[in-house]
N, C-alpha and C positions, 0 to 999 in steps of 0.2 A: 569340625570337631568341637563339640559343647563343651565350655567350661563350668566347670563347678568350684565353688571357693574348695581352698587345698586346706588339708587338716593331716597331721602327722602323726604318728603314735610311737615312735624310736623307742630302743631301750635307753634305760640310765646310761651315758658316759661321763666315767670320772677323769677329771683333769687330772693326771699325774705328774711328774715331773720331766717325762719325754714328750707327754703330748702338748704339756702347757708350751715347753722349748720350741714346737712344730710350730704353735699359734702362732705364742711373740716373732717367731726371726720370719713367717711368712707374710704377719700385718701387722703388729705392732713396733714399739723399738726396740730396735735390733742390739742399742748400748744399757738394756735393762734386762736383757735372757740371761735367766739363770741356766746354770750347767746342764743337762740333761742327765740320768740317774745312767742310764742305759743310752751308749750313744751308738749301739749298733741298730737298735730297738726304735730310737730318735729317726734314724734314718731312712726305717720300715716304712713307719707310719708315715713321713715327708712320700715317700716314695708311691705308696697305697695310694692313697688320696691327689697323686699328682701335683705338689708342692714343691718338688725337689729341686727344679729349674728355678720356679720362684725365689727360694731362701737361699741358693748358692746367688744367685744377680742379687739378691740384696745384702751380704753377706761381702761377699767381691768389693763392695764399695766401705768395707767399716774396716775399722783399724787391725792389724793383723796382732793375736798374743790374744786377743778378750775371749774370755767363755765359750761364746757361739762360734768363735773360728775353728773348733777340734773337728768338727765336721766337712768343712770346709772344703777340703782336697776331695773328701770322697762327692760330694753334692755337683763339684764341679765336672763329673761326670755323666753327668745330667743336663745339665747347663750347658755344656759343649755338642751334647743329641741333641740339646732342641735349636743350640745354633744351628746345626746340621739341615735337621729336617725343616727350620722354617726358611731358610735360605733357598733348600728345593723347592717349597710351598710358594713363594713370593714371583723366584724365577718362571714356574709354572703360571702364576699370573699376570707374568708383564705378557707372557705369550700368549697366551689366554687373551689378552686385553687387545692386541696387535690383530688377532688372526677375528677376535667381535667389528674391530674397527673396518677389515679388510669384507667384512661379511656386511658393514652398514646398520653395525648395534651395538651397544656398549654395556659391560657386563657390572654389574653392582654385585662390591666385593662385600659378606657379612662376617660373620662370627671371626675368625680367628684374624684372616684379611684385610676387613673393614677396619679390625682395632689397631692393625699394626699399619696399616698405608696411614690409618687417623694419626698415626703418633700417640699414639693412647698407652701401647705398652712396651718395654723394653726389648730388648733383643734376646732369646733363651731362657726370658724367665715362662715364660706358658708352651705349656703342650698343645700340641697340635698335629693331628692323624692326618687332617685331607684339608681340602680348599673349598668352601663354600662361595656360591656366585649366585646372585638372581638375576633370570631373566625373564625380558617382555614374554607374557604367557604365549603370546600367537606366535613366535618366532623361536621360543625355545626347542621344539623339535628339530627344527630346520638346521639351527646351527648347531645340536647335539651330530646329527648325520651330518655334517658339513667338517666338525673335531676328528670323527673316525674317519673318516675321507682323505682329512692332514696327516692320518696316520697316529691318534688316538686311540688307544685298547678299550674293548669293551669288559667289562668285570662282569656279565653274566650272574649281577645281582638284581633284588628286585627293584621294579620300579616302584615308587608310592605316592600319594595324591598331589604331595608337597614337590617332589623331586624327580627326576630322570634318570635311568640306569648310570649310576655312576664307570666312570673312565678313568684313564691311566694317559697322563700324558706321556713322552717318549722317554722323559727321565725316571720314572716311576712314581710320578707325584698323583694321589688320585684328588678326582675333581668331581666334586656333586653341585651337580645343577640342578638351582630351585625356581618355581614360577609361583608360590607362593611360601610367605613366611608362617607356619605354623603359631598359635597361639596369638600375632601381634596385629592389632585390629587399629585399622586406618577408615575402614567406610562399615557401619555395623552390616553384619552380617555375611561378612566375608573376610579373610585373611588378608594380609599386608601381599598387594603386589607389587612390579616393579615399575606399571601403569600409574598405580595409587601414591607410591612415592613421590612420582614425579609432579604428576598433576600438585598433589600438598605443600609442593617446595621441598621436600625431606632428603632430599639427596644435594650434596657436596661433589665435586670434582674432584678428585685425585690427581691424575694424568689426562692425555689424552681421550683415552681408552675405558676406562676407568673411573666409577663412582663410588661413592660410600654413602650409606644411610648416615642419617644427623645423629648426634650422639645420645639423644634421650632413645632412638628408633633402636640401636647397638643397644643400648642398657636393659629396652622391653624385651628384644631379641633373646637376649641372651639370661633373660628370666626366664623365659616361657619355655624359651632349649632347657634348661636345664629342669625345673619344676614341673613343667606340667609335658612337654614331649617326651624327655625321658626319664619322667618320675619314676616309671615302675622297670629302668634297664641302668640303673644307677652305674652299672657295670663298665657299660662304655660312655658316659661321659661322668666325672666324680663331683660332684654340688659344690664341693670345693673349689673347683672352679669357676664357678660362679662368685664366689664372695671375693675371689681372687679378682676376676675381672669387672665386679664392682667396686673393688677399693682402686683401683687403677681409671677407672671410670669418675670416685668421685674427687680424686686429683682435679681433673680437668672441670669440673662442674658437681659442687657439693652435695647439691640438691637434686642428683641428677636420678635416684630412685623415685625421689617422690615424681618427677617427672615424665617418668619412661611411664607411670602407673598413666596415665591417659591413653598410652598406647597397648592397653591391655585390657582384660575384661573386666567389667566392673567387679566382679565374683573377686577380681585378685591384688584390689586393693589395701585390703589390709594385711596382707603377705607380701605387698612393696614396705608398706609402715615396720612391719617387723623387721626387713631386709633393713633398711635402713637403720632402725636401732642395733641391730645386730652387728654392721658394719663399724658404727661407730664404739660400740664394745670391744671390738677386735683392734680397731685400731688403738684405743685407749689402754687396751689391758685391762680391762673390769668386765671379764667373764668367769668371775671366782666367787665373790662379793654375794652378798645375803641379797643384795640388790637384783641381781640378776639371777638368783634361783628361782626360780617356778613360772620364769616370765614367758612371755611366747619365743621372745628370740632364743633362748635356752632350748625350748621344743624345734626351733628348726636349725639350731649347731649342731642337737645330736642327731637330727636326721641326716643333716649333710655329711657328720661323722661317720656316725652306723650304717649307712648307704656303703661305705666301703669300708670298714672298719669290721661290723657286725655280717657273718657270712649268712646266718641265718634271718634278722632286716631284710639285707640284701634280698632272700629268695620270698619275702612274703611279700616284698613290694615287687616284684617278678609277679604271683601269684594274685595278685590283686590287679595288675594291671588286667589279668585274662576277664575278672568283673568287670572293668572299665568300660573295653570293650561291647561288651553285649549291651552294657548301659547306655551309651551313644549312641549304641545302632550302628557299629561298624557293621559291613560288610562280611557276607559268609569268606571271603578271599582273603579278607584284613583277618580274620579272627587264625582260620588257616594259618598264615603266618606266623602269626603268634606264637600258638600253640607249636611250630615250628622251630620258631627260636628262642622257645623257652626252653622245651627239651633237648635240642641242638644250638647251644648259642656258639658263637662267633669265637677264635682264638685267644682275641685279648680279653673276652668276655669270661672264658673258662680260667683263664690266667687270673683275672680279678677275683673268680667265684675259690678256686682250690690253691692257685699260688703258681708261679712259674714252672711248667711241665721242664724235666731233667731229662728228658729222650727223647724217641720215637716212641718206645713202649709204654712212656709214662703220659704223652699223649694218646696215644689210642685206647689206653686202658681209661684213661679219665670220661674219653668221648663217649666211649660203648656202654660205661656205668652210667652216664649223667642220667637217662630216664629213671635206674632204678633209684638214683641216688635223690631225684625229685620225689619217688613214689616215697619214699621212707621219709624224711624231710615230714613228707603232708600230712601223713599216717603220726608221726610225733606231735604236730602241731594241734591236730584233729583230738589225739590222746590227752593234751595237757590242755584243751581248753574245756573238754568235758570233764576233767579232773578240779580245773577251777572253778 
């Protein structure tokens, strides 16, 4: 997949006084939030963007009676899902790890995995849907057919260049298996394998079983996941989460953006340099300030924002992606896809795009309209740029 440096065009977002309350209690200090205006509204928008586990765990730890604790009780309902689900996520990888070892290969845990066997991030504060793992590319089939065999569900989704039909372990935790890392480049001209790690020294030991990329290889990872793999399906994974697991990243290692940039393409260096000013913005509380108006990191908060925030963002970075595509030279099967699940996207996807379905009827009715509701969408968009 060719990279191209990233350029973003967001609408204006205004800090108000719910959203500024999201920022400060989810990366700044938590004993300087002011009140939120609207704190059912405060709640939305933690909730949108995937922040909500974040600011209840940071929230948990400050004095009870201040400002930001009004929220508190309800966030911590969030925080308690994602103890939930990453407790199944973790135990699905000790087993995972046991049944590599028994099979004479050991599985390298990344994205959400890698951060938490690291000690990188707290418990409940990050969402996390499934379990990501890389393995040795020549062995990776063998031991996908070898999971279903233990008795592993197949999910009869697609396979794609990066990954294997994802599975269901026995407790419902799903598990995608990768044999290369999208976007994070270790030898030019080829994606991060679990070959190329090893040979570089870039992998860490966890357990037995069990490895983890080094922490600059997690911080390119999880640029390149979020920026450039699924820049244009903002839907299912939210950018926010990204600057989330970078300020949690640069705890452990300050410098740790400008570092991860070696492991990416030169094209996306100067979108590490933003990342980083932007972090430190967020951490400081100076994303208001005449200083920070017109800058580039201001261009990539409100994309991170309006990626889930903005419904319509949202569908033209959908609709852009389909350009991308043809631009690369993907594939007639890739493009297929696409085109797929752009007019049929995925549950949590349509949930992100119109808002929590209240039925059955109010899902099927949403499903069966999404084509017309893309055609009208494009047809507006078409209208107001020839009007401009």
């Amino acid at each position: 997949m060719p990279i191209r440096p990233l350029s973003f065009q967001p609408p204006r977002i205004g800090i108000d006084a719910d959203l500024d309350w999201v920022l400060c209690a989810a990366f700044g200090n938590v004993a300087t939030c002011e009140q939120p205006r609207d704190p059912r509204r405060a709640l939305q928008i933690a909730q949108t963007t995937q922040l909500s586990g974040r600011i209840a765990a940071r929230l948990r730890s400050f004095r009870e009676g201040s400002a930001a604790d009004a929220l508190a009780e309800e966030l911590n309902a969030y925080y308690y899902e994602n103890v939930v689900k990453q407790t199944l996520l973790m135990h699905a990888l000790r087993r995972l790890g046991q049944l590599a070892e028994r099979f004479g290969t050991r599985v390298i845990a990344v994205k959400f995995g890698g951060l938490r066997l690291a000690g990188l991030i707290s418990v409940g504060s990050r969402e996390a849907s499934d379990l990501d793992v890389l393995l040795p590319k020549g062995r990776a089939r063998a031991f996908w057919r070898a999971l279903v065999a233990a008795g592993f569900q197949r999910t009869n989704t697609h396979e794609y260049p990066h990954q294997l039909e994802a599975l269901v372990d026995p407790d419902g935790a799903i598990i995608d298996l990768h044999v290369h890392l999208p976007g994070v480049v270790i030898e030019k001209g080829t994606f991060a394998t679990a070959e190329q790690l090893a040979v570089h020294g870039l992998l860490t030991k966890a357990d037995s079983s069990t490895l983890v990329p080094r922490i600059d290889v997690l911080a390119a990872h999880a640029i390149a996941h979020a920026l450039v793999q699924n820049r244009s399906t903002p839907q299912t994974h939210s950018p926010m989460r990204l600057l989330a697991d970078l300020m949690d990243l640069r705890r452990a290692e300050p410098q740790i953006v400008r570092n991860a940039a070696r492991y990416l393409a030169p094209e996306l260096e100067p979108t590490c340099a933003t990342l980083e000013r932007l972090c430190t913005s967020l951490s400081e509380g100076d994303f208001r300030g005449p200083n920070f108006h017109g800058t580039s990191e201001q261009i990539l908060l409100w994309h991170c924002l309006a990626a889930r925030l903005d419904t319509g963002y949202a569908e033209r970075l959908r609709a852009a992606g389909l350009a991308h595509k043809f631009r690369d030279g993907s594939s007639a099967l890739e493009v297929g896809r696409y085109i797929a699940d752009l007019l049929y996207p995925s549950e949590s996807a349509l949930d992100a795009l119109y808002g929590p379905a209240t039925g059955t009827i109010s899902r099927v009715r949403r499903r069966l309209g999404r084509p017309l509701d893309l055609i009208v969408r494009t047809i507006r968009r078409s209208m107001r740029s020839r009007g401009g």
